[in-house]
Backbone as a printed PyTorch tensor [residue, N CA C, xyz], in Angstrom:
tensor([[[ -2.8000,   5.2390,  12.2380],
         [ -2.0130,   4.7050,  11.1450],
         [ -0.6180,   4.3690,  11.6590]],

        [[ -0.3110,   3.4790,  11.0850],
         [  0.8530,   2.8840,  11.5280],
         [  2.1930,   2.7760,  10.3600]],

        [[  3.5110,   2.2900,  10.7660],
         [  4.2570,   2.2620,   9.2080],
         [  4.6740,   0.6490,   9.5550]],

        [[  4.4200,  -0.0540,   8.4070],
         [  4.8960,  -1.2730,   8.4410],
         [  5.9830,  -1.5020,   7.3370]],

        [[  7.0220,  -2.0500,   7.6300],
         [  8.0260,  -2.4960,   7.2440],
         [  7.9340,  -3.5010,   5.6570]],

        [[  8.8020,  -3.6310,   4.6970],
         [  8.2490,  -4.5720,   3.8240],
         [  8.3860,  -6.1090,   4.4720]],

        [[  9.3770,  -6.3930,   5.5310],
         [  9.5990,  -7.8690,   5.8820],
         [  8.5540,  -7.9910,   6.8320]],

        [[  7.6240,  -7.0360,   7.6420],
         [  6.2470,  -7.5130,   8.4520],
         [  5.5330,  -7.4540,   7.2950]],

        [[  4.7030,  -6.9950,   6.0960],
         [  3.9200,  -7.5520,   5.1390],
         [  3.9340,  -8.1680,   4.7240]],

        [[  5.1850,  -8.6370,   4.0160],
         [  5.5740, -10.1510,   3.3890],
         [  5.3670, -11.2640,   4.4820]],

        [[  5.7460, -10.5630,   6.3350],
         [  5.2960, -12.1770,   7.1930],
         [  3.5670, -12.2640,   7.1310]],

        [[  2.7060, -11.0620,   7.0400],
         [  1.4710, -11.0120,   7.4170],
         [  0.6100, -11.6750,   5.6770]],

        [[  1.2220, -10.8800,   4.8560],
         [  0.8180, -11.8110,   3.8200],
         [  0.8560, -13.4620,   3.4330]],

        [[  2.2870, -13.9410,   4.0860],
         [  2.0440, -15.3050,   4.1980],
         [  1.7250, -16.0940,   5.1930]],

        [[  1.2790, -15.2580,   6.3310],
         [  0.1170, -16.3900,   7.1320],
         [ -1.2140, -16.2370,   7.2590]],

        [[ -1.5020, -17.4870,   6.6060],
         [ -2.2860, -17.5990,   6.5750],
         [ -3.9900, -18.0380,   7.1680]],

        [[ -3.4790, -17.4140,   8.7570],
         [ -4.1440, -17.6850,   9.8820],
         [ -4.5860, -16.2580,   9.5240]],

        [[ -4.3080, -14.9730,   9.4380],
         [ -4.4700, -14.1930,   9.4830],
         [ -5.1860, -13.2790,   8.0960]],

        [[ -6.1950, -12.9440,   7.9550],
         [ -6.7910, -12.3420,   6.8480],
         [ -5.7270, -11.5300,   6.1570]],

        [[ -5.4520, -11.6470,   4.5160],
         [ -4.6850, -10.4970,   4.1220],
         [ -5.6020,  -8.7270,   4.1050]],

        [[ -4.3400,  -8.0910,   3.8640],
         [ -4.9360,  -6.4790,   4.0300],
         [ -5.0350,  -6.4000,   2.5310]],

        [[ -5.8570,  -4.9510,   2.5110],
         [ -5.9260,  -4.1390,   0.5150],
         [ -4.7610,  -3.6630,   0.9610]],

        [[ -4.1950,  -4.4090,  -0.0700],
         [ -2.6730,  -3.3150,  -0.3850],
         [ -3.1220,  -2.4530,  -1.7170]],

        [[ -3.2610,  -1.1260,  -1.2430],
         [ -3.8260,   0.2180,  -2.0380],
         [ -2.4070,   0.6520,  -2.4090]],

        [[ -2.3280,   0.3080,  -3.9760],
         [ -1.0140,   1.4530,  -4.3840],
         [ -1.1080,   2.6690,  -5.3020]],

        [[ -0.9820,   3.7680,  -4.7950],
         [ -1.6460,   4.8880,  -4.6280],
         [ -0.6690,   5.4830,  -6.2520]],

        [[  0.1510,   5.2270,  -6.5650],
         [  1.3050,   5.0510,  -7.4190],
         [  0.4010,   5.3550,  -8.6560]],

        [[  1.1410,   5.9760,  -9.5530],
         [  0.1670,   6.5580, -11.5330],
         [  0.2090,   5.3490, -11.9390]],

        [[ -0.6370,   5.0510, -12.7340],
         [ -0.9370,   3.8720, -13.4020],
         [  0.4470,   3.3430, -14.4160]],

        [[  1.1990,   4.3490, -14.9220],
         [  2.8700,   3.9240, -15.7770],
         [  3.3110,   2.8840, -14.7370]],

        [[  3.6690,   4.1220, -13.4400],
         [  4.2490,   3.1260, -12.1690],
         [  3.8240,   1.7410, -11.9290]],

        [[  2.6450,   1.5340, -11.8820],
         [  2.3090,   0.3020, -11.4670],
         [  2.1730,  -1.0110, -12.7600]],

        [[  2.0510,  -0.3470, -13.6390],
         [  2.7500,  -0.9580, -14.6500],
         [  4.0660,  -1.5190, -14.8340]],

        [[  5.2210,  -1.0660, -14.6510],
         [  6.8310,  -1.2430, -14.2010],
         [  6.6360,  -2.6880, -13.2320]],

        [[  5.9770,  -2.3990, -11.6040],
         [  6.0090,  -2.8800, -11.1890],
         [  4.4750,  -2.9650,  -9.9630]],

        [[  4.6410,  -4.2760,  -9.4880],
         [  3.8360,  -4.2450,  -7.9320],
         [  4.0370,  -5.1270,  -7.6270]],

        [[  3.1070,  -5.1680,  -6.1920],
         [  3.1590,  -6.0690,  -5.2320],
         [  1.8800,  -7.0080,  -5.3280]],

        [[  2.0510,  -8.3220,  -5.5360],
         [  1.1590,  -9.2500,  -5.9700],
         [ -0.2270,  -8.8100,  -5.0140]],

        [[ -1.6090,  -8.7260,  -5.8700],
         [ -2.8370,  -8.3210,  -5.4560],
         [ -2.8850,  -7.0240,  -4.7550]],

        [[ -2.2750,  -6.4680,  -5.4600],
         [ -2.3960,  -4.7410,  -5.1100],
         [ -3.3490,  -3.8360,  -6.1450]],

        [[ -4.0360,  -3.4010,  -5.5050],
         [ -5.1320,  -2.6690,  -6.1080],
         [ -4.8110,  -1.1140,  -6.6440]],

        [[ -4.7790,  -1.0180,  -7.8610],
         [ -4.0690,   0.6840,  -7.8710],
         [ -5.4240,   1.5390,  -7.6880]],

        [[ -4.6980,   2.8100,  -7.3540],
         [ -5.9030,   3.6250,  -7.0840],
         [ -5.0500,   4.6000,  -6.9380]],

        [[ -4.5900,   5.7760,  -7.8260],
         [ -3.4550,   6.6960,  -8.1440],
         [ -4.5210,   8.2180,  -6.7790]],

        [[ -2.9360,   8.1710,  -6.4820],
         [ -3.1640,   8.7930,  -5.4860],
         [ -4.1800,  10.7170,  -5.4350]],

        [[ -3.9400,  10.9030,  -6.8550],
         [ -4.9840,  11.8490,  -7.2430],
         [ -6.3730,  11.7010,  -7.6860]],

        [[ -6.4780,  10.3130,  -7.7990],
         [ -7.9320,  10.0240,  -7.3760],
         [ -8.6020,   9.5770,  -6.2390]],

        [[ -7.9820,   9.3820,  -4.9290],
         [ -8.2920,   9.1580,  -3.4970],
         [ -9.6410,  10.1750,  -3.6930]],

        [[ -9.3920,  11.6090,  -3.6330],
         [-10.7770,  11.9110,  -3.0850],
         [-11.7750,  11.7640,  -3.8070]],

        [[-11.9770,  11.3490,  -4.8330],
         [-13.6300,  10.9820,  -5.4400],
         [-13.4290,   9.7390,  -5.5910]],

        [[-12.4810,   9.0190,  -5.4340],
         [-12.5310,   7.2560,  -5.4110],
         [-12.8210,   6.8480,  -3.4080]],

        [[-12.2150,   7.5620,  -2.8220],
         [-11.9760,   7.1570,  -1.4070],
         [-13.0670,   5.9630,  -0.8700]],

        [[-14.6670,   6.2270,  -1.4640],
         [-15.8440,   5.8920,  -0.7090],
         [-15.9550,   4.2260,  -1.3010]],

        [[-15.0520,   3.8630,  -2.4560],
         [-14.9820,   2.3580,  -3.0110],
         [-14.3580,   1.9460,  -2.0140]],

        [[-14.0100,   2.2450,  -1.3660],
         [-12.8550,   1.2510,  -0.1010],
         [-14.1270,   1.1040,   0.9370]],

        [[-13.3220,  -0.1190,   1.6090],
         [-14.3960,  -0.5530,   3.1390],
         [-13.4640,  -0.5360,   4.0020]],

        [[-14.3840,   0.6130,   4.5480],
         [-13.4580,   1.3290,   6.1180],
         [-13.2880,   0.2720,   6.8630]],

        [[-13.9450,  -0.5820,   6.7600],
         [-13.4200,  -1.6080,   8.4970],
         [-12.5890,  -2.7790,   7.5700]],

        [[-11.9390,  -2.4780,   6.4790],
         [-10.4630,  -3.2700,   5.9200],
         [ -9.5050,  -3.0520,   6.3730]],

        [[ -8.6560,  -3.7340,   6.3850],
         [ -7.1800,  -3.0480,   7.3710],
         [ -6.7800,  -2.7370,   5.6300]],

        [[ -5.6400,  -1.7460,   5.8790],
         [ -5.2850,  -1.3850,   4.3750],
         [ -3.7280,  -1.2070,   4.3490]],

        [[ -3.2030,  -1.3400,   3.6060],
         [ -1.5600,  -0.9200,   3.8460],
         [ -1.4350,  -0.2600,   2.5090]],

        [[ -1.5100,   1.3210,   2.6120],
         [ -1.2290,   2.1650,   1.5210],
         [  0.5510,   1.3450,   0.9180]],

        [[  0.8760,   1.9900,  -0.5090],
         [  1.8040,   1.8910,  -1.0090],
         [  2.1640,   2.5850,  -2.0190]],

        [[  3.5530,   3.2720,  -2.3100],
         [  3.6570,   3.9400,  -3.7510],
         [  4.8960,   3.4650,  -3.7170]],

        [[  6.0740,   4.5990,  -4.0600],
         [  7.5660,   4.1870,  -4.9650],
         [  8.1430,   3.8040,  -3.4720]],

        [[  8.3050,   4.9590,  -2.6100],
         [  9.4910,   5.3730,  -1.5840],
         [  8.5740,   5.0580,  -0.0770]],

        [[  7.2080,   5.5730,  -0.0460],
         [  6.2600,   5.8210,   0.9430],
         [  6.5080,   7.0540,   1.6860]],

        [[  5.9750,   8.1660,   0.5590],
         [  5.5250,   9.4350,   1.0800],
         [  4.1180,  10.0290,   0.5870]],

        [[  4.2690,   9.4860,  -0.5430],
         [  2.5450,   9.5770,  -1.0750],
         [  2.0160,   8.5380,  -0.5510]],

        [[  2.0540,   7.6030,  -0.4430],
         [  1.6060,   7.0350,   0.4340],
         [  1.0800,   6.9780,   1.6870]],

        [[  1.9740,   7.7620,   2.4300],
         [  1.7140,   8.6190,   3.9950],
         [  0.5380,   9.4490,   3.9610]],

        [[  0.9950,  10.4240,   2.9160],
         [ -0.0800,  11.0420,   2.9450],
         [ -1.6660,  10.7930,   2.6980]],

        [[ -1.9390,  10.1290,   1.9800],
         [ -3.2160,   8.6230,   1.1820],
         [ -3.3600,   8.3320,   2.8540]],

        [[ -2.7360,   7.6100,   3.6950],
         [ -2.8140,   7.5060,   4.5510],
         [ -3.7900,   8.0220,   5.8230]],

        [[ -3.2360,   9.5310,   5.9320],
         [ -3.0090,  10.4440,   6.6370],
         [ -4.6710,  11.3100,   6.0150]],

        [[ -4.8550,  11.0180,   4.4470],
         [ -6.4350,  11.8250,   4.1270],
         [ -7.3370,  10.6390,   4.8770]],

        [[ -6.8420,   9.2470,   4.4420],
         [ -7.9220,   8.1040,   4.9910],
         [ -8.1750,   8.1810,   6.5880]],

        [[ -7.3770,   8.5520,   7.0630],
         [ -7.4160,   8.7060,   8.2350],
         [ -8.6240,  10.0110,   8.5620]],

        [[ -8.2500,  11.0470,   8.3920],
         [ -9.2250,  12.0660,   8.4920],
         [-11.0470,  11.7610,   7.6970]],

        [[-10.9850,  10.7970,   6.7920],
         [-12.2610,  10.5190,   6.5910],
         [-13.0920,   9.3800,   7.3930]],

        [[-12.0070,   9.0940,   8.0260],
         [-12.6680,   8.2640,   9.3130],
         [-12.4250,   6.9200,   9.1890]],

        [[-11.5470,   6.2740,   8.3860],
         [-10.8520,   4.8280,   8.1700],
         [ -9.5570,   4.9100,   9.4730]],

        [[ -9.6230,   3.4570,  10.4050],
         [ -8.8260,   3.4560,  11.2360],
         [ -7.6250,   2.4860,  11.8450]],

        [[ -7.7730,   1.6440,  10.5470],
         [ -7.1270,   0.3080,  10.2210],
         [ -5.8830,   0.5380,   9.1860]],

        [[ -5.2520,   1.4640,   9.0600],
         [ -4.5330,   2.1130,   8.0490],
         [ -2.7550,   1.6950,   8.4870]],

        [[ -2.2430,   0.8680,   7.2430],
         [ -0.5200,   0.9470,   7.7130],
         [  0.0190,   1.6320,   6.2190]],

        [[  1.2560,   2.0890,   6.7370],
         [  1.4050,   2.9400,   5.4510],
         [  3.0520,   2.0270,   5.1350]],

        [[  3.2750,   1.2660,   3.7240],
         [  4.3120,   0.3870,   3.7950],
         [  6.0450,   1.1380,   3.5260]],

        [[  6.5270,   1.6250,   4.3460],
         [  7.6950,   2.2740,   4.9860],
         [  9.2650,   1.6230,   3.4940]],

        [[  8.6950,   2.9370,   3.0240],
         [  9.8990,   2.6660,   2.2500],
         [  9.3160,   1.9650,   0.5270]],

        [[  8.1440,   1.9360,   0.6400],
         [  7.3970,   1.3000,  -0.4850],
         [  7.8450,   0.4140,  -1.2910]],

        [[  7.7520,   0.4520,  -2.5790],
         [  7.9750,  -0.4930,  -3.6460],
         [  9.4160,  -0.8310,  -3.6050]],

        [[ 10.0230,   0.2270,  -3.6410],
         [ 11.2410,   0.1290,  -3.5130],
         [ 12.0130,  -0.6160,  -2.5710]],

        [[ 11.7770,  -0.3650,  -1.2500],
         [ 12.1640,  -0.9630,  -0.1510],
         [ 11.5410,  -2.8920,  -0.4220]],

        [[ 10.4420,  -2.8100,  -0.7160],
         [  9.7340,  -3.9870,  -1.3820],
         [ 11.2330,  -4.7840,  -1.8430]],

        [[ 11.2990,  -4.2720,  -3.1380],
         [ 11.9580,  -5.1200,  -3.9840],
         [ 13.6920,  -5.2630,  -3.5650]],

        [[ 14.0890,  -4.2920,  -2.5610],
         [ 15.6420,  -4.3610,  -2.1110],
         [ 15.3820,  -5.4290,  -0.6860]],

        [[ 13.9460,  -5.5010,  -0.1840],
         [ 14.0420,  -6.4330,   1.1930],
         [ 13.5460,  -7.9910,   0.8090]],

        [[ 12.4190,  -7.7800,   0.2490],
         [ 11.9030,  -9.0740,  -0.1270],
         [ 11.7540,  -9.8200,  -1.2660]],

        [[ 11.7560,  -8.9410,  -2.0220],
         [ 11.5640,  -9.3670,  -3.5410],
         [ 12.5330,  -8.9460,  -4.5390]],

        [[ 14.1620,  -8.9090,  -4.5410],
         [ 14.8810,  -8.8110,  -5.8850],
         [ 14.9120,  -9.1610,  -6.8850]],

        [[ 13.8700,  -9.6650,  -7.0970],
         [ 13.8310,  -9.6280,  -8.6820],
         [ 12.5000,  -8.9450,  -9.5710]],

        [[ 12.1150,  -8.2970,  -8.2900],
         [ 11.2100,  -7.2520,  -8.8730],
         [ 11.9930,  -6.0880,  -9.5780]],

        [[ 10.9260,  -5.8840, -10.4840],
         [ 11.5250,  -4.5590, -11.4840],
         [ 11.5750,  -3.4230, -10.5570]],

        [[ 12.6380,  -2.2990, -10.7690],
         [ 12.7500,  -1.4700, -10.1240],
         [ 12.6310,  -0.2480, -11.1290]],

        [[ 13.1740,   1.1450, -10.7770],
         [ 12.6920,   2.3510, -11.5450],
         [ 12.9130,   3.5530, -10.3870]]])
């Protein structure tokens, strides 16, 4: 697992030579309500372990929540279940909306 930055997702999301990743935001359903990141799939991070097996391990994935620490961790279980394509987005939503996107809602 790796930590990717919000300005390398925003470059990898817009080229389009390159397949996009599941951006998994691991974030309570209120949260992701407020806000997200366009085609982000929620999946609240206390349901990872009986949701985990809906994901396809050979996806590259870039976990996400508010800050990226639940996130890390989402990460860090996917990792131990044997997913190996995993970036965890450094600084999350937040960092999101102060690097690339200001006029996303914040909270």
């Amino acid at each position: 697992m790796d930590q990717i930055t919000p300005s390398q997702l925003k470059a990898w999301l817009d080229d389009t030579a390159r397949p996009a990743p599941l951006l998994l935001d691991v974030r309570e359903p209120w949260e992701f309500d407020v806000c997200r990141i366009a085609n982000a799939r929620p999946m609240s991070m206390r349901s990872i372990p009986v949701r985990f097996a809906e994901l396809d391990r050979d996806a590259e994935i870039v976990t996400i929540c508010h800050h990226g620490a639940r996130s890390f961790q989402v990460a860090m279980f996917l990792e131990q279940q044997g997913f190996t394509r995993l970036h965890n987005l450094a600084g999350g939503v937040a960092a999101w909306a102060r690097d690339v996107d200001p006029a996303m809602p914040t909270y």
